[in-house]
N, C-alpha and C positions, 0 to 999 in steps of 0.2 A: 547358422544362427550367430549373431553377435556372441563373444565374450566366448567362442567356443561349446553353449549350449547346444545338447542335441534334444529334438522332439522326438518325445515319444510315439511311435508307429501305432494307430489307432487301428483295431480288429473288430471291426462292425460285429462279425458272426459269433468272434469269442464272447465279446459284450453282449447280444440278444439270448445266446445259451445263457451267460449268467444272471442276466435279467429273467430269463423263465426258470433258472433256478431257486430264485429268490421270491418269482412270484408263488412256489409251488410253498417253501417254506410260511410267503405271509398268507397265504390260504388255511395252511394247518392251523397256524396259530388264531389265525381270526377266525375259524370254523367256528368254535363253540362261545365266540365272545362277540360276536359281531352277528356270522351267521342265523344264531338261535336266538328269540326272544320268550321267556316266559311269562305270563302272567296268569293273571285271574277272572275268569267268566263272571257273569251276574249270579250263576249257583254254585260261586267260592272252590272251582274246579280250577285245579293247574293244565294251562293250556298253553301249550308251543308252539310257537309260530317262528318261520322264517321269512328271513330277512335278504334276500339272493341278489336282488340288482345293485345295494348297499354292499353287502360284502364282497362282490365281485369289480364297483367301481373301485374299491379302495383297495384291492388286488393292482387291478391295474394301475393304478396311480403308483405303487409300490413300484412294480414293476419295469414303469416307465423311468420313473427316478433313476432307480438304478444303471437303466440303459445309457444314463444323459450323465449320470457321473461317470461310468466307462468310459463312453465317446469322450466327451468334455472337460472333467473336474481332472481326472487320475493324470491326462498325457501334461496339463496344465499345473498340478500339484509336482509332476516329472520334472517340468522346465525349471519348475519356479527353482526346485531344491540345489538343481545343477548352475545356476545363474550365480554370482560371487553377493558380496552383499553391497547394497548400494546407499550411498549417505543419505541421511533424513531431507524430503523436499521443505521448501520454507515454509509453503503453506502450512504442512504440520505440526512445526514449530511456533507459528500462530495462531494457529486452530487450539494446539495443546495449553497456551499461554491463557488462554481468553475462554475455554470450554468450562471449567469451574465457575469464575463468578458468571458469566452468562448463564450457567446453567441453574446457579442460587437465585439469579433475577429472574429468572423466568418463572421458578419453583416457588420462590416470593411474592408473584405479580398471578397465578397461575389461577387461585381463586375469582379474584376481580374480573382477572379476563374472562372466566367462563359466566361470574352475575352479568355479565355488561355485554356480553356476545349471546348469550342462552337466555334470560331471565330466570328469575329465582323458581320458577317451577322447573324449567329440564336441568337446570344449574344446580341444585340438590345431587342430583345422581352419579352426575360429572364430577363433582368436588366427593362427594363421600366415597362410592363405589371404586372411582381412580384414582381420587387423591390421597384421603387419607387410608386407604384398605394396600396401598400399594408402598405408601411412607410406613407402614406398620411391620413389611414385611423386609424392605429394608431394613429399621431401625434392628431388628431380631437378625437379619446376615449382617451386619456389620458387628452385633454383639456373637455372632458364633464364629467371624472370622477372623474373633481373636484367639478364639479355642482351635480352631481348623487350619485357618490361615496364615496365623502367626507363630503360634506355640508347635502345629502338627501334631495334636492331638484329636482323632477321630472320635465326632460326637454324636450317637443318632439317637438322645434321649433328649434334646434339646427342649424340646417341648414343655418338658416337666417344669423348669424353672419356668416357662412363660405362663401354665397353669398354677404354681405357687404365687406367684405375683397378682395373677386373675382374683385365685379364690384369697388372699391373704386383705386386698382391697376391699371383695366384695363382704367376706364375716366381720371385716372391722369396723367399716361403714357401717351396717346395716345391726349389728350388736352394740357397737357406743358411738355412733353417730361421728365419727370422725369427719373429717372434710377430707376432702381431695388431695388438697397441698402437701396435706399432715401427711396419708397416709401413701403420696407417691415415693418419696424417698424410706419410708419404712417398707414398700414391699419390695423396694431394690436390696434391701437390708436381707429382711429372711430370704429371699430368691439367692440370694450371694452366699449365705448361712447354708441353705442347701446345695451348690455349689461345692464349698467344702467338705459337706461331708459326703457327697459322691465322690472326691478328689483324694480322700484318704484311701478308701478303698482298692482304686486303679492304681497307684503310686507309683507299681513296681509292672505292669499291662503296659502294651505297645499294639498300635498294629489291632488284628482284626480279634482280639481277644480283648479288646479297651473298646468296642464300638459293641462288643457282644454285653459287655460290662453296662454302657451305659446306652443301648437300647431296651437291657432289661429295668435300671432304674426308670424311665420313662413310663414301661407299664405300669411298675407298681404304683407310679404313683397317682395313673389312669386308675387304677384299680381303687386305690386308698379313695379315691374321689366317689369311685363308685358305688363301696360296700360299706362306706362311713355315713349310714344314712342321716345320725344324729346330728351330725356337722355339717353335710354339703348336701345333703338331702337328695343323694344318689344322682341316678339320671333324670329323675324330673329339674335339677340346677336349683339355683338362686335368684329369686325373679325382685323387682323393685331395687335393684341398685342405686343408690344415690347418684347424682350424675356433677360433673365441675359445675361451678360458677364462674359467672366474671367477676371477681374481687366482688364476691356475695350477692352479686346481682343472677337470678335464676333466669334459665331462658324459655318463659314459658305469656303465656296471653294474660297473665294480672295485671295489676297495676302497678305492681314492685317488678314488675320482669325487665330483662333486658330490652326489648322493642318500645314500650312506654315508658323505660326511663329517659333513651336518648330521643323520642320522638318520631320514632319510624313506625312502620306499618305492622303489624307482626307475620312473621315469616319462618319457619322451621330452617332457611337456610342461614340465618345469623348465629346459630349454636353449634351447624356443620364446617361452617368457614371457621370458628373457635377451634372446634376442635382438630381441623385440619391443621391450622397454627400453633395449636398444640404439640401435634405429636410430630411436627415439621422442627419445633425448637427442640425438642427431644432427641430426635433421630440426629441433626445438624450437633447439639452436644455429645449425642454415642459416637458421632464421627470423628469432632474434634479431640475428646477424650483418647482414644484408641490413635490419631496420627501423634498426638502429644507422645503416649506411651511408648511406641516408636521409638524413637529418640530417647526415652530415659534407661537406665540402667537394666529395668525389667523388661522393657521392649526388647532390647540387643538379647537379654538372657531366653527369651520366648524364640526366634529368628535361632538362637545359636542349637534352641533345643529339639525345634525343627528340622535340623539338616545333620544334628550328627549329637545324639542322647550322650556318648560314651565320650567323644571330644571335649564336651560340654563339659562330665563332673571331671576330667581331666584337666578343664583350666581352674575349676576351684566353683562351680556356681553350683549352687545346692537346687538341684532337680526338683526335691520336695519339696519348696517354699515356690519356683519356678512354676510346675503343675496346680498347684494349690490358688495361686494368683491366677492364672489365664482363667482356670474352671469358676472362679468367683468371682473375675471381672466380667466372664459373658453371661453367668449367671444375673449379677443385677440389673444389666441392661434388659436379659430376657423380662426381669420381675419391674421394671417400669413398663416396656410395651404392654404385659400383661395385667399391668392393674387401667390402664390407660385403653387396653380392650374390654375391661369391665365397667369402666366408665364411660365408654360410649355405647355398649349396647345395651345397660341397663338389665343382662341378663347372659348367666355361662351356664354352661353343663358341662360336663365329661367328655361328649362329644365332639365339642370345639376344641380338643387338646388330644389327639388320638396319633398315633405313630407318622398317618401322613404328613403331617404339618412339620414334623424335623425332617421326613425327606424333601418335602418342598423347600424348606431355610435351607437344608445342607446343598438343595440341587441349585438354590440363588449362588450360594458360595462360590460349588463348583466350575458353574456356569460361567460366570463373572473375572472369578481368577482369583482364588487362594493366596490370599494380603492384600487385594488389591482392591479400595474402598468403591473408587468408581466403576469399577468391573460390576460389585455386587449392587451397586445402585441399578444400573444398565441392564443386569440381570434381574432385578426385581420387577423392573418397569416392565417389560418385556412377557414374563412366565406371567403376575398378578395383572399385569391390563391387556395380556394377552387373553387371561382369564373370561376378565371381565368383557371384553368385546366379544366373545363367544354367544355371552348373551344376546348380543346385539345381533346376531347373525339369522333372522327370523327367517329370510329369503329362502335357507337352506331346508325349509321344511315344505316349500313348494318344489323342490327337486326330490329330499328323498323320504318323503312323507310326514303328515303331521306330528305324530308319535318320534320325531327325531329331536333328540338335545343335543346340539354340538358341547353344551359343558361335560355330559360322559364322558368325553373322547380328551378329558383334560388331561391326563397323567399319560395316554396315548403320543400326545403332543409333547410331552415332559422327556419321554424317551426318548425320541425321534431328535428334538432337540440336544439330549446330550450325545446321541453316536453322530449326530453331524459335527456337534465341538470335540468330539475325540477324533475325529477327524480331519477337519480342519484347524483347530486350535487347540490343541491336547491340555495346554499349561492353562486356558480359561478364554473371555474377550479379552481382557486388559491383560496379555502373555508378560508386558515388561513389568520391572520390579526396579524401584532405584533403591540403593543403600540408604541405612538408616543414619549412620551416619560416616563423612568423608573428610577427606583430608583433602583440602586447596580446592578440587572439584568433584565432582559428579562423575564417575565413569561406569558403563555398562559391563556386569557383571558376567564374567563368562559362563555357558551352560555345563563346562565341568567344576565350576567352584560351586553351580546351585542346583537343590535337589529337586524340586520343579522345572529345572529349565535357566533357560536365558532370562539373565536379568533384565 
């Protein structure tokens, strides 16, 4: 092999034992989740049924995988690590130059394309369902990877501020008739307010006793939502939400609405493209806000608190004012997506703010690469319109029955996904990292100065 690489010796027979190893473990585990279905007869009787050709494709399929990373991935993961390293081709340095704004123009142009290629009837579902239900989930990993990704504080109560912002919108609205505008940067306010005072608590928490800390603030405050009926009126929610206007024009079929003031036809998808642009200028500001910070004094102090707590008060930076800012800057982001998901659906409960929704933001983080804004973009598109194409997947109920919903199998896919990237990308997709800030140039940061990895 060039450069002195040697390939690794492929063992067909060792790979197919481990393959049937692995298919016997994904049998156990899928036995009672896959294999058993329960339900209910027409005389309210719990009734079991299996599911055998379904869980024994997906056996196999497990099993196959594995045999084909054996043969294939590992001797190839072998070469790659033994090969020196080799300089960046040009293309990718054109590609990395031009991927940004191409990638705002496309995000910017992305509605239009879909009214003018789809019409405003399939173009509704395309723009809400992918565009903005996917920019939403964004806006919330860019606002926790300031918490996660920048500062290395582990968060999995996240949620709770994106429910403070929800219900902070919907009681203000809906009790003194506030408007939208007013009440968006107020419920970034209290979401931030609550922020701090989860941040006092942790102060002195690191590590898996600060994720234990602030997954349990996330129930309570599922909880507070749910047993406070005189305020959020439990789980039945808060239903009539007031919804944006366009600088007071409403989007509805009157004659004051948006559609008869400019002269158009009326259409449900001239309120969806609004508020797509909406939470596109939101999330486009959580970005910019957060690369800004970067670069100022409390971004280097988040980054330095990150890779090493104790170095940190060693140089003179106060941890507690450090801590107390990350957890209140991802909190008011969280408290704009969430007063901005209560303005578009017109209606929350409890249920829309439940423990999985911070493991989905923290698995966009993860996924993406921890600082790394385009990682978590990349990674949101991927997990929420991978989501949403699940739906689209009707086909699969002519293979393994009608009673099948490929969206069950979402947090299935959630897993599978991350041991592939602990696998093959341990540090995220976006692994590189540049300095915040340099001197004369830019140089790649070595993997024993960073605690992630290669810069």
């Amino acid at each position: 092999m060039p450069g002195g690489a040697q390939t690794e010796r492929v063992d067909p027979a060792g790979a197919l034992r481990d393959a049937g190893r692995i298919a016997l473990i994904a049998f156990a585990l899928f036995l009672p989740l896959i294999g058993f279905l329960t339900g209910v007869d027409g005389s309210n009787q719990l009734v079991l049924t299996t599911r055998w050709p379904l869980l024994f494709a997906l056996v196999a399929v497990v099993a196959a995988c594995r045999f084909f990373y054996r043969v294939t991935i590992t001797p190839w993961l072998a070469q790659r690590a033994s090969q020196p390293a080799r300089p960046v081709p040009a293309w990718r340095q054109v590609f990395a130059k031009w991927f940004i704004p191409g990638a705002i123009g496309f995000v910017i142009a992305y509605p239009l394309i879909i009214y003018f290629t789809v019409g405003p009837g399939g173009g509704q579902k395309w723009i809400d369902n992918f565009g903005v239900q996917i920019l939403i989930y964004m806006m919330l990993g860019w606002g926790l990877n300031i918490v996660v990704g920048l500062a290395g504080l582990l968060d999995l109560g996240y949620v709770a501020f994106y429910a403070v912002g929800a219900y902070s919108y919907a009681l203000l609205a809906k009790t003194f008739g506030f408007s939208f505008w007013i009440l968006l940067p107020l419920a970034g306010v209290l979401s931030s307010f609550w922020g701090i005072l989860l941040g006092f608590p942790v102060l002195r928490l690191r590590g898996d006793y600060l994720a234990i800390v602030t997954l349990a603030f996330g129930e309570i405050i599922r909880l507070i939502l749910i047993n406070w009926v005189a305020l959020t009126n439990g789980y039945a929610g808060i239903i009539g939400i007031p919804r944006p206007s366009f600088f007071g024009i409403p989007f509805n079929a009157n004659d004051d609405g948006f559609a008869a003031v400019f002269g158009l036809p009326f259409s449900p998808i001239y309120r969806v493209m609004f508020l797509y642009y909406l939470i596109l200028a939101l999330g486009l500001v959580t970005c910019f806000v957060t690369v800004r910070l970067r670069r100022l004094p409390i971004g280097r102090a988040w980054e330095a608190l990150r890779e090493d707590e104790i170095a940190c008060r060693a140089l003179g930076i106060n941890t507690t004012n450090t801590k107390l800012t990350a957890f209140a800057m991802g909190a008011m982001f969280a408290g704009f997506a969430g007063s901005f998901f209560a303005a578009r659906e017109a209606f929350i409960s409890p249920e829309s703010f439940t423990f999985i929704e911070s493991a989905t933001i923290l698995s966009i983080v993860v996924l993406g690469g921890m600082g790394s804004q385009i990682g978590v973009a990349i990674a949101a598109i991927v997990m929420i319109g991978g989501t949403e194409i699940l739906r689209e997947l009707d086909f699969l109920k002519d293979i393994f029955g009608q009673t099948f919903d490929p969206t069950q199998y979402r947090m299935l896919l959630f897993g599978f996904a991350l041991v592939v990237i602990m696998i093959w990308r341990p540090r995220g997709l976006i692994a590189t990292r540049e300095p915040s800030v340099f001197l004369k140039e830019r140089k790649t940061i070595s993997a024993e100065m960073v605690k992630e990895g290669r810069g």
